[in-house]
Phi, psi and omega in degrees: 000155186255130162042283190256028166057021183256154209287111170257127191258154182288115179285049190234324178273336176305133161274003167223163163201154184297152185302337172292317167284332165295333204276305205298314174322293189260003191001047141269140161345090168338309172303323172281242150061259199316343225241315178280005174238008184270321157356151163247001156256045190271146142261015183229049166254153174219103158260143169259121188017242197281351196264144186262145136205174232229117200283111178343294170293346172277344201257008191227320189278331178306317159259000149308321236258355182233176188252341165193172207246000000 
């Protein structure tokens, strides 16, 4: 636990994550990140009211799945 007693998980375990831990995760852009999750055919978005975050396995299977981004 940190300071403020809040639990910090590994990002590799997490199941969601901020477009700042996708983009640090995955070393594509935030802006691109934002950009591919602004789609209404995204699958690996999650909105929580206005906040995007980008469920992991699904944003890791997805770019398996291409040749450029």
């Amino acid at each position: 636990m940190t300071e403020n007693n809040k639990i910090e998980i590994p990002i590799w375990e997490k199941t969601t994550l901020s477009i700042a831990e996708a983009s640090a995760y995955s070393g594509i852009g935030q802006t691109k990140i934002r950009r591919m999750a602004s789609r209404e055919d995204c699958p690996f978005v999650l909105w929580v009211g206005h906040k995007c975050l980008i469920k992991r396995k699904p944003f890791e299977e997805y770019l398996e799945g291409l040749f450029s981004v």
